[in-house]
N, CA, C and O atoms as a MOPAC input file, in Angstrom:
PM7 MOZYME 1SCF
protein

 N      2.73000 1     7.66400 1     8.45700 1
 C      1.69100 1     7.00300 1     7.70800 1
 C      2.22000 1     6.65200 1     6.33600 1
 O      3.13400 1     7.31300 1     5.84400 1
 N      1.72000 1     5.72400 1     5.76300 1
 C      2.22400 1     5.47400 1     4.22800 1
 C      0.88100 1     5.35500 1     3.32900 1
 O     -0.30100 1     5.62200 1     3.54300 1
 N      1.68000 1     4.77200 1     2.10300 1
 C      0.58100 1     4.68900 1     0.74900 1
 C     -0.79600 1     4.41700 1     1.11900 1
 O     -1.76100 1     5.02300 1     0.65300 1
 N     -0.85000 1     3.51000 1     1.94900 1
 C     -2.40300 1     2.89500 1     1.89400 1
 C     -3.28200 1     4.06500 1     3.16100 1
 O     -4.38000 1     4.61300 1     3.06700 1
 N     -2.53900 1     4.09600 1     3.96600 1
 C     -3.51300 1     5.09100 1     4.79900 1
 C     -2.75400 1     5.97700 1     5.45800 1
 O     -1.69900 1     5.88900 1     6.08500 1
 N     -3.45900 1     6.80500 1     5.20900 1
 C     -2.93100 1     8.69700 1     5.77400 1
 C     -3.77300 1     8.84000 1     7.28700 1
 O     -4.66900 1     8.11200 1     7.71300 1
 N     -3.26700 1     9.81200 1     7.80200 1
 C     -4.20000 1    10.60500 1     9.35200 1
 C     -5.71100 1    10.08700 1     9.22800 1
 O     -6.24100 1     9.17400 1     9.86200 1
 N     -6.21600 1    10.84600 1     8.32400 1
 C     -7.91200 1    11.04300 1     7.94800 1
 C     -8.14700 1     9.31100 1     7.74400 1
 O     -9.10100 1     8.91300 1     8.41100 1
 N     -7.60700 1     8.48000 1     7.12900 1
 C     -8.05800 1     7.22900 1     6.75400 1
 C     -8.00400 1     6.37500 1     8.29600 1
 O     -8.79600 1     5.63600 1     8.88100 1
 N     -6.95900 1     6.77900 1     8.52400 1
 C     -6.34400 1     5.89100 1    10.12300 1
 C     -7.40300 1     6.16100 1    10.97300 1
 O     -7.62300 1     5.08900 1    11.53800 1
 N     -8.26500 1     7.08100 1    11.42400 1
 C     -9.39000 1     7.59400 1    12.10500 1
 C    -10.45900 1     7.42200 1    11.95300 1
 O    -11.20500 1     8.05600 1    12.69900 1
 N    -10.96100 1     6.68100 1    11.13700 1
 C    -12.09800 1     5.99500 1    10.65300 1
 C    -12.10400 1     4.47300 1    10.24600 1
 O    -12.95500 1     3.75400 1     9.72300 1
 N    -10.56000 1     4.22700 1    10.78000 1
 C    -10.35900 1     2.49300 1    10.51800 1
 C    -10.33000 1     2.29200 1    12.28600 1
 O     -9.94500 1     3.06700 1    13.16100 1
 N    -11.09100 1     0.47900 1    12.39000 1
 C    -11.72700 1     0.55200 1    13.93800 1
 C    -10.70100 1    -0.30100 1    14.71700 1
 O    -10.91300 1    -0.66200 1    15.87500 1
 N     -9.44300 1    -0.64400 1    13.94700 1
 C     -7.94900 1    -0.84900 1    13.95600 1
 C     -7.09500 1    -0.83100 1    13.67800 1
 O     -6.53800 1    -1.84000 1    13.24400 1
 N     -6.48900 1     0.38500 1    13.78000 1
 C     -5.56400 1     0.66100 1    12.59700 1
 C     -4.04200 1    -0.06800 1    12.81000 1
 O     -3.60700 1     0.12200 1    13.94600 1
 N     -3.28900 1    -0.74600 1    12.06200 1
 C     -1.75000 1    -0.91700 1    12.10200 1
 C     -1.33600 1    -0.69500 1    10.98900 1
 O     -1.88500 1    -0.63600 1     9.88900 1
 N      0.22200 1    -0.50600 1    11.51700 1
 C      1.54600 1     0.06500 1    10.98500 1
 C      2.06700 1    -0.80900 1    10.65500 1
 O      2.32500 1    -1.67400 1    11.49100 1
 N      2.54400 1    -1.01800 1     8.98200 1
 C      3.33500 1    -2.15400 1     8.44800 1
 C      4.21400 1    -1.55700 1     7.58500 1
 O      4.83300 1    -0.49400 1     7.63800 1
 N      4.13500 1    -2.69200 1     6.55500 1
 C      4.72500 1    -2.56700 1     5.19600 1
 C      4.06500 1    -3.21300 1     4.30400 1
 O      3.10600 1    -3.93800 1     4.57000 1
 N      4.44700 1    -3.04200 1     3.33400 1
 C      4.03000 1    -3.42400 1     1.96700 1
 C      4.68000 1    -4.01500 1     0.63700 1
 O      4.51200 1    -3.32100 1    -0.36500 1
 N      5.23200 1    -4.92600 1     0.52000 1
 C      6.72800 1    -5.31300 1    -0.10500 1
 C      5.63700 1    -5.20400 1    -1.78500 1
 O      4.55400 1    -5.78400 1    -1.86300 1
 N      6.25400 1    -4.32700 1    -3.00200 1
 C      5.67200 1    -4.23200 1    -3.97700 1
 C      6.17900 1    -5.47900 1    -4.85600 1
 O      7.36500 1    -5.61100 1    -5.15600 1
 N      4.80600 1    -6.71100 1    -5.38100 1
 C      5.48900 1    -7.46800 1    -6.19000 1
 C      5.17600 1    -7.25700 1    -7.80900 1
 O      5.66500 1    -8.01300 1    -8.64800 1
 N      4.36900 1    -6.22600 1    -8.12900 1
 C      4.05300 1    -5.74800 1    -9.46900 1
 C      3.33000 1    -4.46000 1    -9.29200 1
 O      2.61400 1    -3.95900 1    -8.42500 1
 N      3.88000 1    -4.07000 1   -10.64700 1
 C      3.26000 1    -2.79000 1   -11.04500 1
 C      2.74000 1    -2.00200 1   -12.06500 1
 O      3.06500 1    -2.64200 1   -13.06500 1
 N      2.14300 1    -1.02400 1   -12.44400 1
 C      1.77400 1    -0.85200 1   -13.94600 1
 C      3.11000 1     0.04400 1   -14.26500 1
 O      3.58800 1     0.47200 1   -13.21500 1
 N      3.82600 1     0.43400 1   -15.40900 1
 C      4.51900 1     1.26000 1   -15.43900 1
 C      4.56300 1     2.62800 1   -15.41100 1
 O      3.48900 1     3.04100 1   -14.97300 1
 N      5.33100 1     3.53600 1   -15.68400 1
 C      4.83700 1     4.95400 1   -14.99700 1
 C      4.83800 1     5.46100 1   -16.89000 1
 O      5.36500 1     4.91000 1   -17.85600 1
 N      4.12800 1     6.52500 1   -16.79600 1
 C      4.10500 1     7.19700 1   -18.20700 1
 C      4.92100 1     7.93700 1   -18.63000 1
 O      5.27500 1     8.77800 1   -17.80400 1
 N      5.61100 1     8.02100 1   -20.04000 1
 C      6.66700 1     8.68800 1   -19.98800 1
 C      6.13600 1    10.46900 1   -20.00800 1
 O      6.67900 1    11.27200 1   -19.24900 1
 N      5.18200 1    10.83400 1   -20.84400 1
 C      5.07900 1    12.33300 1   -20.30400 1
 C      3.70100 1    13.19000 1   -19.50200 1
 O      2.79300 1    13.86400 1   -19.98900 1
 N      4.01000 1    12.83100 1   -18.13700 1
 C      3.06500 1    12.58000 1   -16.88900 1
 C      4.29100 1    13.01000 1   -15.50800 1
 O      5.41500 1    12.50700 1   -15.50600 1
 N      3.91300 1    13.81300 1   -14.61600 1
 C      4.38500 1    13.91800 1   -13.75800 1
 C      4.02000 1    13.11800 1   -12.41500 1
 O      4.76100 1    12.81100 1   -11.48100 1
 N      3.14700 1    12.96200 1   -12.53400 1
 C      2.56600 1    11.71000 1   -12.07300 1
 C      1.09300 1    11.09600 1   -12.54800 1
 O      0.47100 1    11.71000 1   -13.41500 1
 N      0.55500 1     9.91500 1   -11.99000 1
 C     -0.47100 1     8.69600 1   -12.89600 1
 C     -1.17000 1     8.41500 1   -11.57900 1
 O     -1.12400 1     9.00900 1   -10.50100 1
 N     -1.92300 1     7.18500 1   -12.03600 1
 C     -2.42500 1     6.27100 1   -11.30500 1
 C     -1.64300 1     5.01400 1   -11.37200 1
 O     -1.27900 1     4.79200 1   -12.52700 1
 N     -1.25100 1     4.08800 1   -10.48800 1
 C     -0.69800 1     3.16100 1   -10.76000 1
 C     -1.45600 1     2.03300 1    -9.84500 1
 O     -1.92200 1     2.18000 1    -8.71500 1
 N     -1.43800 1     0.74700 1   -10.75100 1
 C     -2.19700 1    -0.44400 1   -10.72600 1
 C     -0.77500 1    -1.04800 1    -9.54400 1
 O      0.41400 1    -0.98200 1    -9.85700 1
 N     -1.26300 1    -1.56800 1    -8.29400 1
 C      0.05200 1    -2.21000 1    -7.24400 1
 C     -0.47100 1    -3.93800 1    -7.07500 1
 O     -1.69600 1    -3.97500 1    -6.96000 1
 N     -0.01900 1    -4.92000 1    -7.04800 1
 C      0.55300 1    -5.79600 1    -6.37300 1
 C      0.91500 1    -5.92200 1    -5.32000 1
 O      2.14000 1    -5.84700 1    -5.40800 1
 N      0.57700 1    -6.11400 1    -4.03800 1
 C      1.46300 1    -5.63800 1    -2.39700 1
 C      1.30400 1    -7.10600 1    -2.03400 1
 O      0.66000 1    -7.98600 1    -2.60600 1
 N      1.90400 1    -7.13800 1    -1.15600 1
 C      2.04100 1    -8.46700 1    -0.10500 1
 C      2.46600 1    -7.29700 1     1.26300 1
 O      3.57600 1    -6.86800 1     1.58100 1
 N      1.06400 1    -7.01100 1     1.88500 1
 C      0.99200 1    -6.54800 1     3.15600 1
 C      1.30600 1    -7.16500 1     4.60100 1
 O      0.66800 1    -8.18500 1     4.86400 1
 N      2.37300 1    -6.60300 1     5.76900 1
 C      2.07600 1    -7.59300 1     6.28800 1
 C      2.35700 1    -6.41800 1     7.55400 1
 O      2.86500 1    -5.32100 1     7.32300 1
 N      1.98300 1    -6.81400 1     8.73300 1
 C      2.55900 1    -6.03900 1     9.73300 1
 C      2.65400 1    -7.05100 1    11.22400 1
 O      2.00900 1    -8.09700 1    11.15100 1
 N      3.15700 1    -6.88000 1    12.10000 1
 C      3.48500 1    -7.39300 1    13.71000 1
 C      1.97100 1    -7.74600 1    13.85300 1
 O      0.93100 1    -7.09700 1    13.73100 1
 N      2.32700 1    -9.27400 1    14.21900 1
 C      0.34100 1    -9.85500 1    14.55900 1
 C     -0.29800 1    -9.99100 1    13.42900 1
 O     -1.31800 1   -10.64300 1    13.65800 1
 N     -0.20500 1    -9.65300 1    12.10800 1
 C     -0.49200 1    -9.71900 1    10.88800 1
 C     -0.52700 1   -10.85500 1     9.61900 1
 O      0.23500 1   -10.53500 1     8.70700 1
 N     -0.91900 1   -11.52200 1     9.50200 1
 C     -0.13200 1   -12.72100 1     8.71200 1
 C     -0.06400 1   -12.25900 1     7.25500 1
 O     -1.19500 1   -11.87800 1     6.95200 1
 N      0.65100 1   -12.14800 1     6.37600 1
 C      1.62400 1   -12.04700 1     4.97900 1
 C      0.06600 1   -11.96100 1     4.30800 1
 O     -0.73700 1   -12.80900 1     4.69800 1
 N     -0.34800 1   -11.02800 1     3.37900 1
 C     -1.54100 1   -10.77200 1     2.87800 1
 C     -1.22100 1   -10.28100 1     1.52800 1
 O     -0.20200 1    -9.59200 1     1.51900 1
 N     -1.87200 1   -10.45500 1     0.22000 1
 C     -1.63200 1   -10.52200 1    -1.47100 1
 C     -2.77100 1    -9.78800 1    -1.51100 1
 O     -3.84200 1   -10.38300 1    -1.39800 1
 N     -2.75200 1    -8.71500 1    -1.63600 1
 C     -3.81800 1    -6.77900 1    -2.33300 1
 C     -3.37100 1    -6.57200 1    -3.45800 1
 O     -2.19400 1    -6.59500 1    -3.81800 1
 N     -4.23200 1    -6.37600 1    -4.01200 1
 C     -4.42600 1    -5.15700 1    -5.32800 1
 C     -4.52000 1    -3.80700 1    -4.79400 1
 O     -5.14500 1    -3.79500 1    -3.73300 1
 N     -4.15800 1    -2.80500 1    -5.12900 1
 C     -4.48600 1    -1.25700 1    -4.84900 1
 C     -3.77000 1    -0.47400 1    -6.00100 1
 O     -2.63900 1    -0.57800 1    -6.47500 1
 N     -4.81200 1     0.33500 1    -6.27900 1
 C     -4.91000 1     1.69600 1    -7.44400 1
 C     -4.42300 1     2.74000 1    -6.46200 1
 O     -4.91100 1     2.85600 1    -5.33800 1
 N     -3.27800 1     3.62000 1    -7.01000 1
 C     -3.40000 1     4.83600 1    -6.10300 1
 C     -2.50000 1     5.66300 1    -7.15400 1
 O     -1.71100 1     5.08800 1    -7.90400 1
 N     -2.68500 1     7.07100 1    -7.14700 1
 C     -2.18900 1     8.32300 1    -7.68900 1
 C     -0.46300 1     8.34600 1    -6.93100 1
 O     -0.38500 1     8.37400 1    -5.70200 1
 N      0.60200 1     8.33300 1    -7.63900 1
 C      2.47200 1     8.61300 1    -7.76100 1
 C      2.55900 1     9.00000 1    -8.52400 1
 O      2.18800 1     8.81700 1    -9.68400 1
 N      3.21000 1     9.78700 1    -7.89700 1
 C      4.19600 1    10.67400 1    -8.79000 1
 C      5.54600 1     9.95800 1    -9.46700 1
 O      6.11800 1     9.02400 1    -8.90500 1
 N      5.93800 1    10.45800 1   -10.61600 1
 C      6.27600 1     9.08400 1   -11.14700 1
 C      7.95200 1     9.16200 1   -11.25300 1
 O      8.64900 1     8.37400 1   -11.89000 1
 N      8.48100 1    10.45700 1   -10.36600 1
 C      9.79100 1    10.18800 1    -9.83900 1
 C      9.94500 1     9.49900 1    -8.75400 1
 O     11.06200 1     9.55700 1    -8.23900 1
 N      8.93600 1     8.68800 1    -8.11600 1
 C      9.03300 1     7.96700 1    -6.60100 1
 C      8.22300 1     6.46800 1    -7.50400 1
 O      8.60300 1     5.35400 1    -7.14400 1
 N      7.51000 1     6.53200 1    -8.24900 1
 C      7.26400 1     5.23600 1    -8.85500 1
 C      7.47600 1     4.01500 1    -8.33300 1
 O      8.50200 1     3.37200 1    -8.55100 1
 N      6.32900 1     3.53800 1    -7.46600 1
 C      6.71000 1     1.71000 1    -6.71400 1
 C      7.10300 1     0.75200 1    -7.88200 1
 O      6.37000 1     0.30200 1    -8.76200 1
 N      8.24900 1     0.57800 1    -7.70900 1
 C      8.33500 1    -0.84400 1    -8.48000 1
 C      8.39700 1    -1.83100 1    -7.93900 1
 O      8.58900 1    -1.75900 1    -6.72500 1
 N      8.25500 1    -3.30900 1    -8.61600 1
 C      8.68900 1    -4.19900 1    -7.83700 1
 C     10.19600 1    -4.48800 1    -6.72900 1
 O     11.29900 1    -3.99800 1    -6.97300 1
 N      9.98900 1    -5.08600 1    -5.92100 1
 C     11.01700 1    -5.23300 1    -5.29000 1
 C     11.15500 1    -4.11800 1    -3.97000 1
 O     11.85100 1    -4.36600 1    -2.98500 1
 N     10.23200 1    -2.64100 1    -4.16900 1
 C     10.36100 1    -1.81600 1    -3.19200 1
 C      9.65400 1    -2.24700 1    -1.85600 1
 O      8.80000 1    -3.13200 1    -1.80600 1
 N     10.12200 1    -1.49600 1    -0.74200 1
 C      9.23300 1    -1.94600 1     0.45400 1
 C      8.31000 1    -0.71000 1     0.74200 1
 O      8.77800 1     0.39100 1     0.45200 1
 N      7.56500 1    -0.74500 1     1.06000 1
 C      6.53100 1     0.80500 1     1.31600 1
 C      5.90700 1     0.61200 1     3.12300 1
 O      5.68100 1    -0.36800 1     3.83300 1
 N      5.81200 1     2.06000 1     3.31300 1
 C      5.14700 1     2.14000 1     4.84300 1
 C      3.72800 1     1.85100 1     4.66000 1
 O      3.23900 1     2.73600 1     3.95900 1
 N      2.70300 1     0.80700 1     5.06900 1
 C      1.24500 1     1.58800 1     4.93100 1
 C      1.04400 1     1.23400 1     6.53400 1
 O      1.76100 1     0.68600 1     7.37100 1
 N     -0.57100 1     1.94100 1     6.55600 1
 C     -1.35700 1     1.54200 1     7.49200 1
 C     -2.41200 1     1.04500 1     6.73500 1
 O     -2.75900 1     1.24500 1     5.57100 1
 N     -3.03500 1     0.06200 1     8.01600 1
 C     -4.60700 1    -0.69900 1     7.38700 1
 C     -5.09000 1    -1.14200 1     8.63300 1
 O     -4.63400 1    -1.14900 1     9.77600 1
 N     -6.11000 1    -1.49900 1     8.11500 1
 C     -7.14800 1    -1.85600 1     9.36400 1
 C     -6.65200 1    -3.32400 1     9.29800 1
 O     -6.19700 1    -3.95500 1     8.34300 1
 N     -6.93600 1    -3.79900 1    10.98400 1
 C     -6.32300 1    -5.11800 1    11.22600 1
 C     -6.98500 1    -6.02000 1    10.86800 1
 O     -8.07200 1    -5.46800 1    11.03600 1
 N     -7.28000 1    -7.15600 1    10.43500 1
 C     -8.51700 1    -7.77300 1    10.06900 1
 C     -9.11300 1    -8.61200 1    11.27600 1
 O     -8.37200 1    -9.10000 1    12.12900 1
 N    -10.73000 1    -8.77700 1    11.30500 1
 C    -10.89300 1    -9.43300 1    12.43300 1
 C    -10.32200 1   -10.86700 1    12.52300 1
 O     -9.70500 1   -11.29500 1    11.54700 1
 N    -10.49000 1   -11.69600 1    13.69300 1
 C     -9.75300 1   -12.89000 1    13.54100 1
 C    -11.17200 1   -13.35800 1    14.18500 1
 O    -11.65800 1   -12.99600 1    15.25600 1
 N    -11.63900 1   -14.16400 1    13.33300 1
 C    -12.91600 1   -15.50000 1    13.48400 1
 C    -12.77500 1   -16.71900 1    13.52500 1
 O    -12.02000 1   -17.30800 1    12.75100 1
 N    -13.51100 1   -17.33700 1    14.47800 1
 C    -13.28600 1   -18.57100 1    14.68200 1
 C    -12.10100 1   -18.97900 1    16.04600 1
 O    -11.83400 1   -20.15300 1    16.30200 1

């Protein structure tokens, strides 16, 4: 599981997939903080998925700190397809 969804989140999403998350901005990490909240930028995308631009807030620790340019594991719910 990655950043965006853990076990508990994946089980209450009514489709869950396995991607990535390519980070294109970020807030910076604090210098005396072991870890923060950090403001993300993602371009989500996964298999069957089409290339998707999120905002997400989430608690790092700020020796693993997403910066731009990193790739991250998440899960998310698939979105429906209408029409």
């Amino acid at each position: 599981m990655g950043l965006i969804g853990d076990a508990i989140k994946a089980r209450r999403m009514k489709n869950p997939v396995d991607g990535t998350a390519q980070v294109v901005g970020s807030t910076q990490p604090p210098d005396s903080a072991s870890s923060a909240n950090v403001d993300l930028n993602l371009v989500v995308q996964a298999e069957g998925v089409p290339a998707t631009s999120i905002e997400h807030t989430c608690m790092a620790p700020t020796k693993k700190w997403p910066l731009p340019g990193h790739t991250l594991p998440v899960t998310f719910d698939r979105p429906i397809r209408t029409g």
